[in-house]
Each structure stands twice: as structure tokens, then as C-alpha cells.
N, C-alpha and C positions, 0 to 999 in steps of 0.2 A: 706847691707854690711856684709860680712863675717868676722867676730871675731875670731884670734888666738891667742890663750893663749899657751906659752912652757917654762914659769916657774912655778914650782911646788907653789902651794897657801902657803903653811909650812914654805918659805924662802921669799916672794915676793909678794906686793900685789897686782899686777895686774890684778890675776880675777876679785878680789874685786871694783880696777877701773874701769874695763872694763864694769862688769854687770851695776853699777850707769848710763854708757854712751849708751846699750843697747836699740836702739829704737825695738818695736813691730815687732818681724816677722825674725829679725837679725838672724842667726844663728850664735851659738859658736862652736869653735871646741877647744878642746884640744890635742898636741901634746906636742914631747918629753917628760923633766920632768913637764910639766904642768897637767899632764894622769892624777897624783896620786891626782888630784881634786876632780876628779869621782871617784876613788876609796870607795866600797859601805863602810856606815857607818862610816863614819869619821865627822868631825866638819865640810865640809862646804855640807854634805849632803843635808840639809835644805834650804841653799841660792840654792844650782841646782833645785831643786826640784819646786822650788817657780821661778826660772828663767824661766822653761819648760812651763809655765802658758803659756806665751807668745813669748818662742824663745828655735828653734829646737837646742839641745844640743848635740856635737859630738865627738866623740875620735877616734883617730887612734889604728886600733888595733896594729898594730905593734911594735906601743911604748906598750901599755900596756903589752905586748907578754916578749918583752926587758926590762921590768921592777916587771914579773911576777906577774901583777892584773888580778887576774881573775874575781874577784866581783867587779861590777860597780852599780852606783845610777841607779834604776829603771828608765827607759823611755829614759838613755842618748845611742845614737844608735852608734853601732861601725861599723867604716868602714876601708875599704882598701886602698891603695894607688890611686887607680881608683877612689872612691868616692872621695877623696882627692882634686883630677884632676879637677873633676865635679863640683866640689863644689868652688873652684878657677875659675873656667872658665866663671859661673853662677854671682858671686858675686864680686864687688872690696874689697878690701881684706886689713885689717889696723890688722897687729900685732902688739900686747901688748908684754912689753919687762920687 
């Protein structure tokens, strides 16, 4: 199942629920204001880091682009609107609000 997060973790704590629910292999993605999760070295650097153990972690570049982050957590992979597409079409899809 594919994991979307598009609230920012600073206001909202659904990454945080979402990772507890997280089975093995799930991938996350982060869009909109959700991006500034990955944003590198900040406070929930640690929880991604420790999430990648066992589930692919994802951002939209675009939002990050629209929200000018350029530095993201090691290992979290950015994609385009097409990986977006793919990654939708591959997985059933439960966004966190």
C-alpha cells in the first residue's frame, strides 16, 4: 500500500501516525506541505532514516522545487510527476490527512 503524507509534520501529526501503521515494503511519499519532512536535518530526520530500514521513502520534486528545499534526508528519492503516476498505478493508495 502506498503512503501519502501532504501535511507538513511541524503542524500535523500524521507522518507520525502513518509510520506506527507502516507494514514492511509500504512505500511513503511525501507531497505538498508534507515535503518539509524530508527536509535534510531537521527533527524528524531520525524517524526517516530509521523508516528506510524497511520502506522506500518518496518526495515529489515539485513540491520541494515550490517550497525551495533543496537538501533532503539521505536515501529519501525524489521524483516527478510520472514517478508519481507509477507509483499510484502499482500500489492502493490510503492518504493521511
Amino acid at each position: 500500500m502506498l503512503h501519502t503524507i501532504n501535511k507538513s509534520p511541524f503542524e500535523n501529526n500524521a507522518m507520525e501516525t502513518c509510520i506506527r501503521f507502516l507494514q514492511p515494503g509500504d512505500p511513503l511519499l511525501f507531497i505538498e506541505d508534507g515535503v518539509y519532512a524530508v527536509q535534510g536535518g531537521n527533527r524528524f530526520s531520525g524517524l526517516l532514516e530509521n523508516t528506510m530500514k524497511n520502506n522506500p521513502v518518496y518526495v515529489l520534486q515539485p513540491d520541494l522545487a515550490a517550497r525551495g528545499i533543496s537538501a533532503v534526508v539521505e536515501g529519501v528519492a525524489q521524483i516527478d510527476y510520472d514517478g508519481f503516476v507509477e507509483l499510484v498505478e502499482d500500489h492502493q493508495v490510503n492518504s493521511w490527512l
